[in-house]
KETORLO-257456 format. One record per atom (N, C-alpha, C, CB): atom name; residue number from 1; x, y, z; residue in three letters. Coordinates in steps of 0.2 Angstrom, whole numbers. Glycine has a CB too. Layout:
PT   site   pos       x       y       z   code
PT     CA   NUM       X       Y       Z    ala
...
END
This chain:
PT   site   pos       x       y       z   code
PT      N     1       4      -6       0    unk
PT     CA     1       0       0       0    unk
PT      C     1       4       6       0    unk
PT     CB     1      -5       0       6    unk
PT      N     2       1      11      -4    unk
PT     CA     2       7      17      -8    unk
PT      C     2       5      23       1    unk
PT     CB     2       3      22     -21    unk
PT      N     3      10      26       2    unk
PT     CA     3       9      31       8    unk
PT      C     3       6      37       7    unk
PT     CB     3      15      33      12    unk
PT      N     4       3      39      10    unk
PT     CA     4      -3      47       7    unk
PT      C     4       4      53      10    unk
PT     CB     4     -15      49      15    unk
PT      N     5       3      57       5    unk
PT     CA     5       6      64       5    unk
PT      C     5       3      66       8    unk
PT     CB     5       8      68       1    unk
PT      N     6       2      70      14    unk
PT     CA     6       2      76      18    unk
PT      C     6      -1      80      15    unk
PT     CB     6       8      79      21    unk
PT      N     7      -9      83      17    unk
PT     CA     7     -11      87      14    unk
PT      C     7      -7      94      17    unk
PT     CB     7     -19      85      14    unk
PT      N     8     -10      96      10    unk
PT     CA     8      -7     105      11    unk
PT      C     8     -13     111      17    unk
PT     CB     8      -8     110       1    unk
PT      N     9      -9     113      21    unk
PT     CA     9     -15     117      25    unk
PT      C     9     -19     124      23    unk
PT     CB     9     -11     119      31    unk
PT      N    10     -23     127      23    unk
PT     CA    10     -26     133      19    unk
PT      C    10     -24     137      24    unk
PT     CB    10     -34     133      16    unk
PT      N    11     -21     144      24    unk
PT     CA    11     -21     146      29    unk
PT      C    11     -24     153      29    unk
PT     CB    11     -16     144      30    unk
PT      N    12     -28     149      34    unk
PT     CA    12     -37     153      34    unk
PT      C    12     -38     162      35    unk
PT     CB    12     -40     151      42    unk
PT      N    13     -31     165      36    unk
PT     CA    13     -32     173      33    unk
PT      C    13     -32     174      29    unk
PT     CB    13     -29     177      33    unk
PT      N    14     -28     170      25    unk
PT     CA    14     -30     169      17    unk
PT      C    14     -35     169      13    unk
PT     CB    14     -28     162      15    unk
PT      N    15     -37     164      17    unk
PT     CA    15     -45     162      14    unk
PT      C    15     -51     166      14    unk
PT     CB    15     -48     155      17    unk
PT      N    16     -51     171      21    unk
PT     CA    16     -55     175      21    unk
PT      C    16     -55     182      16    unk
PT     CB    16     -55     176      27    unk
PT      N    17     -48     182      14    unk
PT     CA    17     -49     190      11    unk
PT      C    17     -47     188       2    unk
PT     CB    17     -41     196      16    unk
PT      N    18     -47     182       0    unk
PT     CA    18     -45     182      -7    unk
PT      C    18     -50     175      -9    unk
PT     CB    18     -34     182      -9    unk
PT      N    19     -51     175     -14    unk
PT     CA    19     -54     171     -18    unk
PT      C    19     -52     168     -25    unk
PT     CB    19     -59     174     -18    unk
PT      N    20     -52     163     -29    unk
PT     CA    20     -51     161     -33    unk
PT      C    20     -55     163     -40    unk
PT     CB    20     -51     154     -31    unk
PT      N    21     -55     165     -45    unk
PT     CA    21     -62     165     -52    unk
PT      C    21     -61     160     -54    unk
PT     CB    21     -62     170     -58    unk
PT      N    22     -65     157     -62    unk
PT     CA    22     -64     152     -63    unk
PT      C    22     -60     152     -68    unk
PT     CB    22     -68     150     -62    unk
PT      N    23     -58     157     -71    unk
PT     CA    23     -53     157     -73    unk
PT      C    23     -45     157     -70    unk
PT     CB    23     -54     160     -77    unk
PT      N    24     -45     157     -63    unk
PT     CA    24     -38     156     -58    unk
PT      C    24     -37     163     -55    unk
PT     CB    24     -31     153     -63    unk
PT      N    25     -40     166     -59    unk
PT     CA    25     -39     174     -56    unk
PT      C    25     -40     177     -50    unk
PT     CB    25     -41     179     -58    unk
PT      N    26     -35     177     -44    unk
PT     CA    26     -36     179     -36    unk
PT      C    26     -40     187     -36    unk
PT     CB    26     -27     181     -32    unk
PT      N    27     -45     185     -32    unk
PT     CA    27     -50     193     -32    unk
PT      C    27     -49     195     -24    unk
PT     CB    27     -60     193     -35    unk
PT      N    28     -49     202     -24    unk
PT     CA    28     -51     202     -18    unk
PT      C    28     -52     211     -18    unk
PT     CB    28     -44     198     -13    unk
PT      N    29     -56     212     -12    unk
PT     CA    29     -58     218     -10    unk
PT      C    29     -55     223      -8    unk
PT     CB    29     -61     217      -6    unk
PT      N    30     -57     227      -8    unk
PT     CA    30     -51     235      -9    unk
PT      C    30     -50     237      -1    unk
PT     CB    30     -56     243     -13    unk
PT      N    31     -44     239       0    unk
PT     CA    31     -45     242       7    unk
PT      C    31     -47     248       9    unk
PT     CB    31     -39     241      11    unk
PT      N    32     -49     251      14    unk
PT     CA    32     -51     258      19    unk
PT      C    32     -57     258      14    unk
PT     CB    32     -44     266      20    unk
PT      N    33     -61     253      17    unk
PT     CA    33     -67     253      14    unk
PT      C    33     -73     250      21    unk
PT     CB    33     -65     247       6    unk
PT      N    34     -69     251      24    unk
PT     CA    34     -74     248      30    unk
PT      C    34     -78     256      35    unk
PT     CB    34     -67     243      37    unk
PT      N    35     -75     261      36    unk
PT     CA    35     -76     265      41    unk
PT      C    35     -73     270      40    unk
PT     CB    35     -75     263      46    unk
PT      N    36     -77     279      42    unk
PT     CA    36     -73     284      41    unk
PT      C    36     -75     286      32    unk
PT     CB    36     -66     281      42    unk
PT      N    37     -80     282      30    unk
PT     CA    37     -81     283      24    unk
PT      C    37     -84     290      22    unk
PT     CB    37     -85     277      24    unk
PT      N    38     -86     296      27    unk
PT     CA    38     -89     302      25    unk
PT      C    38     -82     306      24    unk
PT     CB    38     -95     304      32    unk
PT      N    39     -76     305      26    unk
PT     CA    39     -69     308      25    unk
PT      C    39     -70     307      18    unk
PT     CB    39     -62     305      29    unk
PT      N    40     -70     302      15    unk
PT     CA    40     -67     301       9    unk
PT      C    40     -71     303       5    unk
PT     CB    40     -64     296       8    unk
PT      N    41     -68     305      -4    unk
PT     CA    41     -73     307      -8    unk
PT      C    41     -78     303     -11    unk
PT     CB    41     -70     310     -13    unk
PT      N    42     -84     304     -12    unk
PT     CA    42     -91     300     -14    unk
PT      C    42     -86     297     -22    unk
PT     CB    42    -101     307     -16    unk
PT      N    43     -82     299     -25    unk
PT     CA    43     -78     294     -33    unk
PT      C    43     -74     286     -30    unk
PT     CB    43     -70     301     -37    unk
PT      N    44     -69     289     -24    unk
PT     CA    44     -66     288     -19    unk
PT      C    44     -69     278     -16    unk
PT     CB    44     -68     296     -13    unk
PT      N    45     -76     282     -14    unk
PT     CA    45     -79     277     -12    unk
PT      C    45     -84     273     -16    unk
PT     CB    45     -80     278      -6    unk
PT      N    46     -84     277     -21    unk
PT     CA    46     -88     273     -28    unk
PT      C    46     -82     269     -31    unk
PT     CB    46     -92     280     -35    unk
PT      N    47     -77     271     -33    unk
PT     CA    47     -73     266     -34    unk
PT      C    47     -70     259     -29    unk
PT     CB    47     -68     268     -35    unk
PT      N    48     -69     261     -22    unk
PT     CA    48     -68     256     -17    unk
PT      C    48     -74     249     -18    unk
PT     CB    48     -68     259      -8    unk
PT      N    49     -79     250     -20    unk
PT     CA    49     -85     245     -22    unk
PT      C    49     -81     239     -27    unk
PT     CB    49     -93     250     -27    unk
PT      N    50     -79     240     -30    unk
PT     CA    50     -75     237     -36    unk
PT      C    50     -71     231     -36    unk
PT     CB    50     -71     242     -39    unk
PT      N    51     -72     224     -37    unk
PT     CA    51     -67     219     -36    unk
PT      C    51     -60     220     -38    unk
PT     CB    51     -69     214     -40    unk
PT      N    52     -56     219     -36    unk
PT     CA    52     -48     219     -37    unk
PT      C    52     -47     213     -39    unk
PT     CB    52     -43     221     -32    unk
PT      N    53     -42     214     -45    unk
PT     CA    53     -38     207     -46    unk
PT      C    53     -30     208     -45    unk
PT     CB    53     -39     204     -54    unk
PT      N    54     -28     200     -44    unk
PT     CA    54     -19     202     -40    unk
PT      C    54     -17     200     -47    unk
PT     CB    54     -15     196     -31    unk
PT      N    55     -10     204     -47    unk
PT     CA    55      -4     204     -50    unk
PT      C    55      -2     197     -51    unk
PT     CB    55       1     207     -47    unk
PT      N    56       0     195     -54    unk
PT     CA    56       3     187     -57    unk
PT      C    56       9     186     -54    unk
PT     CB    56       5     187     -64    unk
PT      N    57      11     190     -49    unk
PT     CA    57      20     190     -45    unk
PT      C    57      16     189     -38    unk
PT     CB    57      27     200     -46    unk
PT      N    58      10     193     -35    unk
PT     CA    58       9     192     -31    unk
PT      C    58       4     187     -27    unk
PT     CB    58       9     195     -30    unk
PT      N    59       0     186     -35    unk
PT     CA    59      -4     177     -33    unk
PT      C    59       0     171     -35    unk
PT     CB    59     -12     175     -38    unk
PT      N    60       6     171     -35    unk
PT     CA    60       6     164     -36    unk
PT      C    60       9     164     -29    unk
PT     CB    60      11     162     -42    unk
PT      N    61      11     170     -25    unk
PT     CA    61      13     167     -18    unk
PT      C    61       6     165     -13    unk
PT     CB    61      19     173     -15    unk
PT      N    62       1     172     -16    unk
PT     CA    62      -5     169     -11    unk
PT      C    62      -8     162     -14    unk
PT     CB    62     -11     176     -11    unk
PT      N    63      -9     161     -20    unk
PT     CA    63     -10     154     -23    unk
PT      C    63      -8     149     -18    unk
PT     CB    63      -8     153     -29    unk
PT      N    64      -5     149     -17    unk
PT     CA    64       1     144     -10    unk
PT      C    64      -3     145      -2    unk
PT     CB    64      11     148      -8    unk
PT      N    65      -6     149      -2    unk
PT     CA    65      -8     148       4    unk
PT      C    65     -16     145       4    unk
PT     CB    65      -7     155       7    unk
PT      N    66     -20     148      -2    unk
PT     CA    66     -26     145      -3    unk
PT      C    66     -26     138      -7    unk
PT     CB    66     -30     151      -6    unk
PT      N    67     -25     132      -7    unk
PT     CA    67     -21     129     -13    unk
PT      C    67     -29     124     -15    unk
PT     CB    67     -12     124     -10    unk
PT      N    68     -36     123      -9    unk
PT     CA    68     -41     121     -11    unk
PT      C    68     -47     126     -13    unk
PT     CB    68     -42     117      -6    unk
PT      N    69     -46     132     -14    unk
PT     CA    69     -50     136     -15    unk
PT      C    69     -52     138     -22    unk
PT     CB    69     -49     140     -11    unk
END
């Protein structure tokens, strides 16, 4: 009987703030988008609404941390 490889752990800060598409593209939500929101300009925070997608240098390292998602 062949031995199981060690599954990979997800590591769950990860998982909460970025997401997978189905074409592999890491999305995630804009920051200073939570509070304080009357400071900033009504364009400001019409843009913060808007999905983000990560850089290709910087998902492949977050890709490692989300590896079932």
């Amino acid at each position: 009987m062949s031995e199981k490889k060690p599954k990979m752990k997800t590591n769950r800060s990860a998982a909460k703030r970025f997401s997978k598409t189905a074409t592999g593209l890491i999305q995630f939500g804009a920051k200073a988008h939570r509070h304080c929101l009357s400071n900033k300009s009504r364009k400001l925070n019409r843009n913060k609404k808007k999905t983000r997608y990560m850089s290709a240098g910087d998902a492949k390292r977050v890709a490692r941390m989300i590896p079932y998602l």
